[in-house]
Every structure is written in structure tokens, then in C-alpha cells.
DRENBANU-780361 format. One line per field, with one value per residue (C-alpha): x, y negated, z. Coordinates in steps of 0.5 Angstrom, whole numbers, always signed. Layout:
DRENBANU-780361
east = [X;...]
north = [Y;...]
up = [Z;...]
END
This chain:
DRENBANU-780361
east = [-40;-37;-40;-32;-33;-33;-40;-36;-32;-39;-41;-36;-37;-43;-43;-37;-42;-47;-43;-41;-48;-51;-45;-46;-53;-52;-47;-52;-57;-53;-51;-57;-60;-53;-53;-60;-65;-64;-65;-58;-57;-58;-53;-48;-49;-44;-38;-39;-38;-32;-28;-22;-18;-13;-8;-10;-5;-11;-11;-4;-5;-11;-7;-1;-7;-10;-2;+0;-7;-7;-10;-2;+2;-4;-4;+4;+3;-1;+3;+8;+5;+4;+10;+12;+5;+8;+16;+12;+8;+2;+0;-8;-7;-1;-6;-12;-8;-6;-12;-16;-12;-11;-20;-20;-16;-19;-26;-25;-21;-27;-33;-29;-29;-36;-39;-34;-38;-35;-32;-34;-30;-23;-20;-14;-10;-7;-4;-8;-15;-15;-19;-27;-30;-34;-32;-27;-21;-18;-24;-24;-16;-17;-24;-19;-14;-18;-21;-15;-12;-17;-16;-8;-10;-15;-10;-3;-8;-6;-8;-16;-13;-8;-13;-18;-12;-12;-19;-19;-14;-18;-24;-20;-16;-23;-26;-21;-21;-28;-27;-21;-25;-30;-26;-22;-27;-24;-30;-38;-41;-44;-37;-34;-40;-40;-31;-33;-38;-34;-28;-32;-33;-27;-25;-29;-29;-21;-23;-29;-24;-17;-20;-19;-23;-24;-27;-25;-27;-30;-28;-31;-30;-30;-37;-34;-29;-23;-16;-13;-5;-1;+5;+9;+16;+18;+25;+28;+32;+25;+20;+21;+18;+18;+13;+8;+8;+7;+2;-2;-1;-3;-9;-12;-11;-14;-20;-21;-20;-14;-9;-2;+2;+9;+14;+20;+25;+29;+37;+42;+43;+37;+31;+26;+27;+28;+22;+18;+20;+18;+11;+10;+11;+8;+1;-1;-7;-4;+2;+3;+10;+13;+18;+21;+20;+25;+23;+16;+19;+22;+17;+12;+17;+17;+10;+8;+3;+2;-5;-3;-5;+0;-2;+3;+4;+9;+15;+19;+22;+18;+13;+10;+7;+3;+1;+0;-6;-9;-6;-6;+1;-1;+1;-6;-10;-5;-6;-14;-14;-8;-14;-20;-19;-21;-15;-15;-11;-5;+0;+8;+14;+18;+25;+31;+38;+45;+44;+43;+43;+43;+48;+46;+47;+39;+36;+32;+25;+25;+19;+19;+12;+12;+18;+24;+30;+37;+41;+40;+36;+38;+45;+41;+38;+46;+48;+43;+46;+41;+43;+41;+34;+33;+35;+31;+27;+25;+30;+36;+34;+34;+40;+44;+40;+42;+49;+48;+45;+51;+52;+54;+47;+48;+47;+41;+38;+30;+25;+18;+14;+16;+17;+23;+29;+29;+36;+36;+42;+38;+40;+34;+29;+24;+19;+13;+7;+5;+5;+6;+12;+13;+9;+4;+8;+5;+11;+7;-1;-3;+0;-5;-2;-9;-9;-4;+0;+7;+9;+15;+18;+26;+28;+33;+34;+40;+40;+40;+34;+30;+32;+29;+24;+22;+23;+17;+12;+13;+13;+6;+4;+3;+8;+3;+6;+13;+18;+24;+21;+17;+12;+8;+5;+7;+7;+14;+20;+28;+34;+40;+46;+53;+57;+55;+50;+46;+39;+34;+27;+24;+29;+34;+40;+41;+47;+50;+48;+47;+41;+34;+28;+22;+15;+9;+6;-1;-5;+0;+0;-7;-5;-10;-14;-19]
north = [-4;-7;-14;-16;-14;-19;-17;-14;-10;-8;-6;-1;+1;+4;+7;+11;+12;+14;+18;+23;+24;+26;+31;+34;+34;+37;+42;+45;+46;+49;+53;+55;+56;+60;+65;+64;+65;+69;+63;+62;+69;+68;+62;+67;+72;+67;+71;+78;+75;+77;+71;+72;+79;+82;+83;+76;+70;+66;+70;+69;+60;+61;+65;+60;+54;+59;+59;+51;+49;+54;+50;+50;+47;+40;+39;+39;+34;+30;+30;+27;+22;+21;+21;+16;+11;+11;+9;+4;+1;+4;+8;+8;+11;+17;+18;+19;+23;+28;+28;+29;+35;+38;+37;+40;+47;+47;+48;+51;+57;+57;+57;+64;+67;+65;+67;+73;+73;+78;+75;+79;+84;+80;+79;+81;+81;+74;+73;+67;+72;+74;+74;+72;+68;+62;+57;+56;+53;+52;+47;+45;+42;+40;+35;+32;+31;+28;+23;+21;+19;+15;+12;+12;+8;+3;+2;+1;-5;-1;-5;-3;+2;+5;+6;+8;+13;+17;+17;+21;+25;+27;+29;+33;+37;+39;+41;+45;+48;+49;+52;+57;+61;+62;+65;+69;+71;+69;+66;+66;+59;+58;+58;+53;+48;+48;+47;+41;+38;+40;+37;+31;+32;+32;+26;+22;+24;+22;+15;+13;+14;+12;+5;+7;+6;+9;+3;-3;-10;-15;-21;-27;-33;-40;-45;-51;-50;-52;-48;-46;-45;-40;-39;-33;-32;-26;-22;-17;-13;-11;-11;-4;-4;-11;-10;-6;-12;-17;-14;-12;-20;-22;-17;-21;-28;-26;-23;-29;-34;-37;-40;-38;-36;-40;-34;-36;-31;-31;-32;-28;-36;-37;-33;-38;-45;-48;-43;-46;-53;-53;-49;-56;-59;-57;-57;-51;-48;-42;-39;-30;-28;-22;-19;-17;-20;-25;-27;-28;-32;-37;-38;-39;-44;-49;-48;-50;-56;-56;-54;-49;-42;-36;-29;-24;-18;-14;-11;-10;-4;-7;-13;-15;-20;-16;-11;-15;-19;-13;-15;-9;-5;-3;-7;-7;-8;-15;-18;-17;-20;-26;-28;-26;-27;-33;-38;-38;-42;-39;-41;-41;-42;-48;-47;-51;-49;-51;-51;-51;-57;-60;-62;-70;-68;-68;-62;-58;-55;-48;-43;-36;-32;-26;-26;-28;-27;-28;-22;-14;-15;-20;-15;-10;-13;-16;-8;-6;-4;-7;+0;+4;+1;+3;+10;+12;+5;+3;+9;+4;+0;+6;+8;+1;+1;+7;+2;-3;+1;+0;-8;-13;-17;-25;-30;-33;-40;-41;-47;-46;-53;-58;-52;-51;-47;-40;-37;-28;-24;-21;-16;-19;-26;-25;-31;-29;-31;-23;-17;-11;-7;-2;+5;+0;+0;-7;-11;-16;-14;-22;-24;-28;-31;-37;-38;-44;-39;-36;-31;-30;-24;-24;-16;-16;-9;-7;+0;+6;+8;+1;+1;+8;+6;+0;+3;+9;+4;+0;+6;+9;+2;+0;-6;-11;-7;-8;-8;-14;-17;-24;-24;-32;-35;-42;-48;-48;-45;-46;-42;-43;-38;-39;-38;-36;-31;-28;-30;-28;-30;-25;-20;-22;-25;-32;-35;-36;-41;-43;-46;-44;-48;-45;-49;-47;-50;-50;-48;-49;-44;-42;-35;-31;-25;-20]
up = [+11;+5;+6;+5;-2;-8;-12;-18;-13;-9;-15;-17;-10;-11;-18;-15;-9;-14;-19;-12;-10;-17;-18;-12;-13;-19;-17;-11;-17;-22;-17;-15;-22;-24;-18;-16;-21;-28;-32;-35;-36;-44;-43;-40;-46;-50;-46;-48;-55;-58;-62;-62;-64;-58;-63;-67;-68;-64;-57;-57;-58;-53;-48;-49;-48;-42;-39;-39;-36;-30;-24;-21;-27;-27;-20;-20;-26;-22;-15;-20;-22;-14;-14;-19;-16;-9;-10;-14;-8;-12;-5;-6;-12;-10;-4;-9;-14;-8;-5;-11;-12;-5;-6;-13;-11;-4;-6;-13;-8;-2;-6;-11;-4;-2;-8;-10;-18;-22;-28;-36;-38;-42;-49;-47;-40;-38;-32;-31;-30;-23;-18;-17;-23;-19;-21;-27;-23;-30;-31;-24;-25;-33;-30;-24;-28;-34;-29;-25;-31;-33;-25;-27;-33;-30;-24;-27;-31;-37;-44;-47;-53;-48;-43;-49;-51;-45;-44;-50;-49;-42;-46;-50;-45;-42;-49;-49;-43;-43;-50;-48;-41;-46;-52;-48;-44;-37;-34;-36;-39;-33;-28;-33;-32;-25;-25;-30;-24;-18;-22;-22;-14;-13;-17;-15;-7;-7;-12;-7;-1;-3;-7;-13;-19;-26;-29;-29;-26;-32;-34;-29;-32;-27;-26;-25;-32;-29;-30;-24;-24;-20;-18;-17;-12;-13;-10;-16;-11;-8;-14;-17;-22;-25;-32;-28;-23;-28;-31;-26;-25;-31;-31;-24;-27;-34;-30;-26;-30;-29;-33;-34;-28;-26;-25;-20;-20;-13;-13;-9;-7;-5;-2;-5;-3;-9;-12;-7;-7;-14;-14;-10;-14;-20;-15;-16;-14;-11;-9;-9;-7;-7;-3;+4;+11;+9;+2;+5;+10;+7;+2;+9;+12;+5;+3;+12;+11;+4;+4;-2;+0;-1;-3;-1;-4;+0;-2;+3;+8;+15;+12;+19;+16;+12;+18;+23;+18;+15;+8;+4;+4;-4;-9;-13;-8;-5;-11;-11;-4;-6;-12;-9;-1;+3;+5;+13;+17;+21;+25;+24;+29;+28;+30;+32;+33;+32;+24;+19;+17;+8;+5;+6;+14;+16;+19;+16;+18;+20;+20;+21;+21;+25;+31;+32;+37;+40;+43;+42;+37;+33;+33;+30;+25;+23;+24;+19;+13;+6;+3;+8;+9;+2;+3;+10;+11;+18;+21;+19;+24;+30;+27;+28;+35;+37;+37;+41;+48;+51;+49;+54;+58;+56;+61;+59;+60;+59;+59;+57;+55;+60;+65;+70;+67;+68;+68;+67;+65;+59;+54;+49;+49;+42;+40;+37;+32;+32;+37;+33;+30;+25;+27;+30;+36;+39;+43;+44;+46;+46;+41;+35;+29;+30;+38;+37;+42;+41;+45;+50;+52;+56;+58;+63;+65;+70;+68;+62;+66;+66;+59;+58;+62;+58;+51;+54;+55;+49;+45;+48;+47;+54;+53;+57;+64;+63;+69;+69;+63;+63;+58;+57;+52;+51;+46;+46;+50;+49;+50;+52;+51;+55;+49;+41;+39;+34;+32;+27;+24;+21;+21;+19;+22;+20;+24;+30;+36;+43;+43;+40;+41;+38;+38;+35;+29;+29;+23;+19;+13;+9;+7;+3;+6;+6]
END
């Protein structure tokens, strides 16, 4: 089940594992010892001692603490700082810190109604004292928070003394918690154990699930002695948080040995280009970028037979790339497989069309990765605005769509390998390198990024309703039975349009042409995977 695993990483799977089971374990004895025998009784004596005063200074400090630790006022902390990970690409850590929380309230409320124990007789009246009293949620939430923040701190790559910092800042929310349910005699001793163990359920459950770690990986240092270098290619429009990403880069070379990294800032001017010509240059062992569709096209096209490995870290609104591979969508776990995934040879799609050319006049090899076109769909991509992609993602694309329905057909000419030209009054022609679409919607079923094969597909609908009807069946995932669509799988084709049209690679519109001639380039890119 996890043999793809590094054994570090496998370890830390297992202590996870292992820490679920045993606070489990412990929690079902606790229970049992608590509600099934009277062994604990003198234990829970403790709550019918009477600490503090009604009417004394320190019930007011502990019903304050008692307010500000309520079960719903952690959780909201929580799903903020979800929040905050998820705008940061940082998803499996916000589906854990949700998780956990959405576990902690889940189980902490069901096992109250199950169990129905009443609680002792209370200092004071508090709003936060109702309801049955096995288990403490107070404790339950502190436990999940402290926890989280412990994962928080391992996954954002914090330094030793910050992550120490808010260890201890954990221990200390729990001690207190624990030390207030009992003082303000809103639990007995044995509810605010089984909140502990129930918290550390909980925590470890969302953790083990959404691939979050609480501790992190040692250092591993190289056998063979040697330094390897890196360099890193990345879009500061797509980056949102640079220092994070930085210093989760950093945490990854350092763990595993490498030297110093070479950071290559992207230019409005230039998507990568003159970054990945250097990286070239420099020979480097490995190259991460970090970026959209377009960015991790341009560094593909440039690094295409260089025998130098590429991670990608996606950062963009669509990265098929990424999707279509199985690369991970979150940051940190990109980063592990760009240093700790196995270089596998994929193909690109060679590209030629009217331009473009070097300032010296020599042509230019193009490569895109994932699908390229001419016709509608290069339309779309040319009418979507970049400011709205940052505002409802992928919806832009429908939105500038939902335009071009009543677009003009192109009187389209096109030849596949040494085949007879085919001539189709078209809406669309798309090549491909890979089949699948945002929301998993498979647009090319047959298409594979390692069979030496790109893949074809020419809509020529003579109505709205072959339109519709194409669109349904693509939507509901059975593209491979299309009507007025030719599909093939060829080692190159050519289009050949009456006059200039859109094109574009990857997603983005490049320019203009009347002719485009795409040919597979066959294991060209060793790209880093799981």
C-alpha cells in the first residue's frame, strides 16, 4: 500500500498509524474503566473539592479561560488557519486542520449523547457548562488544537526554536484546559483524560489521512559525498506566498543533502526561457519550477533532451500537467516528490507554425506538454481575462466559453503523418499529449504522456444541438463515442487554416497562424514523479 514511500517517509507513516491505534485502544479502556468499574472513583473525587471561591477573583480568571477555550471559539481558530494553508496551496494541510476539527466536535458530541453522565455539582454557573459531561469537549478541541499546531508547524517548515515554541505553547493550552474543567468543577477528572485521548484520535486520524505529519523528516545525508545543485524557476504572479515557498525549498534541500539552490525569478518579458537556458547551463542536477500552465510549459520546451530532470510544484488555475500525472496539487507534497520522486521519461509535442522566429531569423523549437489547439478553443483561452482566473479559477474559462458559442465554423484542412489531407468545416481542432480536463473530465480517453502518441480530435458540429450533444458526452466522460468529431492517434498531424487564427499551447494563446504542424517528441522530458 505504501511501497512508493521513502523509508523515512514510511516510518513516519507507521508512527502515525501506530499513534491512532494506541489512542484508541486507550480511549476504549478508559471508557470502560470510567463507566464500567469503580476503579476511578476516588480519582473523580478531585471535582468535588471546592478550589476556588464563587465569588473570588480566580473564578472569574478561570471562567474567563473556561470562555475563550469553549470547543467553538479553537475550531473557528482552526478553520482559519485552513484558511490561511489553503490560499497558500498548502491543501493537505487545510483538509486536515478542517478534518480534525469537524472529527474533534463530531465525536466529542456523539459520545455526550451516548453516554449521558452527569457532570458534578459547579462552582459557578458558566455558559460554557451544559449538557452531558463525558467526554470534556473543552479538552477534546485544546488536545486537536495543540496538535495541529504542532503539524502547522512541522508542514510550513518552520525553524527548530519556532516549532519548539509552539509545541510548548500546546502543552500549555492543555495543562491549562485540563486544570480549569477541574478547578471549576465543570467535568470530573476522568472526562477531561478521555477529552485528551479522543483529541489525540481525532488529530492523528485527519494527520494519518490528509498526509500531514507532526514531526519531521531527519536529515539524510548523500552516500556517494557529492553536492548536488538545483535550480529553482518560479512565477511571482503565481506564488503567493514566496517566504513560505522558500523555506519549504530550503527545508527539502537541506534534509537531503543538497547544496545551495540557483533561484530564477520569472520576468513579465519572459515566462522562463532565459531561466531555463541558464539552469542549462549551469548543469545542474535538477530543475523545480513553480508556476502555471504556461510557466511549466515554457520550462518543459527548453529543458526537452536535456537529460536534466524537472519537479513541478503547481501553482497555477488549470495545472494539467500536474493532474494529468498524478503530481500532488500541495505545495509541500510537490516539493517532496520534485527531490524524492523517480525521473520518468515523458513525451512533449514539438510544435511549428507561421512564427515564431529569434531575433537572428532561425526558428525556434516549440514544445507544449499537455494540449494545444486552434479555433474555439484557442478563442477561449485568448478571451479569458488573467484577473478573473484569480477571482472564480477555472469558471473563467466558461465564462469566456459561454462567448463563443455562436462563433463562426473555420474551413479547416488536416493531414496526419503521411496520410491524405482531410478537409472539415471545424469549430475546434486540439492536439494532445494528455487527455483530461479540469474537474477530471477526460477529453481525450486514449491519450498517454509516455506511448510515443499524440492525439488528435477535429469537432465539426452543424448545429447548437451537435454542440450540445458533444458537450454531454464529454461532460459525462464518454468522449471516446463522439458524433462529427474525428479522434486519431498519430506521430504528427498538420493544420492548415484559410486565413489567421488563434493558437495556443498549454493554455495560453501565443499568436496567430494558418498553419500548425505538431509532432511528437518521444521521451523528450524526464519529469520527477511519485
Amino acid at each position: 500500500m505504501f511501497a512508493h514511500l521513502s523509508p523515512d517517509r514510511l516510518r513516519r507513516r507507521h508512527l502515525a498509524l501506530s499513534t491512532l491505534v494506541l489512542s484508541l485502544l486507550g480511549l476504549a479502556v478508559w471508557t470502560w474503566l470510567v463507566l464500567g468499574t469503580g476503579l476511578l472513583d476516588g480519582f473523580d473525587r478531585w471535582a468535588e473539592r471546592r478550589w476556588i471561591t464563587p465569588d473570588g477573583a480566580a473564578a472569574e480568571v478561570w471562567s474567563a479561560i473556561a470562555v475563550v477555550t469553549m470547543p467553538g471559539v479553537l475550531a473557528a481558530c482552526l478553520c482559519v488557519v485552513a484558511l490561511w494553508a489553503w490560499r497558500r496551496r498548502l491543501r493537505n494541510l487545510a483538509m486536515a486542520l478542517v478534518g480534525s476539527v469537524a472529527l474533534a466536535w463530531l465525536s466529542f458530541t456523539v459520545l455526550k449523547l451516548l453516554v449521558g453522565r452527569p457532570r458534578p455539582a459547579p462552582v459557578m454557573d458558566v455558559i460554557t457548562q451544559h449538557g452531558s459531561s463525558y467526554p470534556s469537549g473543552h479538552m477534546t478541541m485544546a488536545t486537536t488544537v495543540a496538535l495541529m499546531a504542532a503539524a502547522a508547524t512541522t508542514t510550513t517548515r518552520q525553524p527548530a526554536d519556532s516549532r519548539l515554541l509552539w509545541r510548548a505553547v500546546g502543552v500549555v493550552l492543555v495543562m491549562v484546559v485540563a486544570i480549569d474543567r477541574v478547578v471549576m468543577s465543570a467535568h470530573w477528572p476522568s472526562d477531561v483524560v478521555a477529552g485528551l485521548l479522543l483529541g489525540v484520535v481525532c488529530a492523528s486520524l485527519a494527520c494519518l489521512v490528509c498526509r500531514v505529519h507532526v514531526l519531521p523528516l531527519p536529515a539524510r545525508h548523500l552516500l556517494d559525498g557529492r553536492t548536488r545543485t538545483c535550480a529553482v524557476i518560479w512565477n511571482p504572479s503565481k506564488v503567493l506566498d514566496p517566504a513560505s515557498f522558500r523555506r519549504t525549498l530550503e527545508w527539502e534541500l537541506d534534509r537531503r543533502g543538497w547544496g545551495d539552490a540557483l533561484w530564477l525569478q520569472t520576468k513579465r518579458d519572459d515566462p522562463g526561457y532565459a531561466m531555463a537556458q541558464e539552469a542549462i547551463s549551469r548543469d545542474v542536477d535538477l530543475v523545480v519550477v513553480a508556476g502555471g500552465d504556461g510557466t511549466v510549459r515554457v520550462v518543459c520546451s527548453e529543458l526537452a533532451n536535456s537529460g536534466i530532470p524537472l519537479g513541478i510544484i503547481p501553482a497555477g488555475t488549470g495545472n494539467l500537467l500536474a493532474r494529468n500525472l498524478g503530481i500532488p496539487l500541495d505545495e509541500v507534497a510537490a516539493a517532496a516528490v520534485a527531490f524524492n520522486g523517480k525521473p520518468r521519461a515523458i513525451d512533449l509535442v514539438r510544435v511549428r507554425v507561421d512564427g515564431p522566429v529569434e531575433a537572428d531569423g532561425t526558428e525556434r523549437d516549440v514544445h507544449f506538454a499537455v494540449m494545444a489547439g486552434i479555433g474555439t478553443d484557442a478563442r477561449i483561452m485568448e478571451k479569458t481575462r488573467p484577473e478573473l482566473k484569480k477571482v472564480v479559477g477555472s469558471a473563467a474559462y466558461f465564462l469566456a466559453a459561454a462567448r463563443e458559442v455562436a462563433s463562426e465554423p473555420m474551413e479547416l484542412t488536416f493531414t496526419v503523418d503521411d496520410g491524405e489531407p482531410q478537409h472539415r468545416r471545424a469549430t475546434m481542432a486540439v492536439v494532445g499529449n494528455v487527455g483530461m480536463l479540469q474537474g477530471g473530465i477526460q477529453l481525450m480517453p486514449r491519450a498517454n504522456a509516455s506511448d510515443g502518441l499524440l492525439d488528435l480530435i477535429v469537432a465539426s458540429p452543424r448545429s447548437y444541438v451537435d454542440m450540445a450533444t458533444m458537450t454531454a458526452k464529454v461532460l459525462g466522460r464518454v468522449a471516446s463515442d463522439l458524433d462529427r468529431v474525428d479522434q486519431v492517434q498519430a506521430r504528427k498531424v498538420r493544420l492548415e487554416v484559410a486565413e489567421k487564427m488563434p493558437y495556443e499551447l498549454d493554455g495560453d494563446t501565443e499568436g496567430h497562424t494558418t498553419v500548425f504542424e505538431a509532432e511528437v517528441a518521444a521521451g523528450a522530458l524526464l519529469l520527477m514523479q511519485e
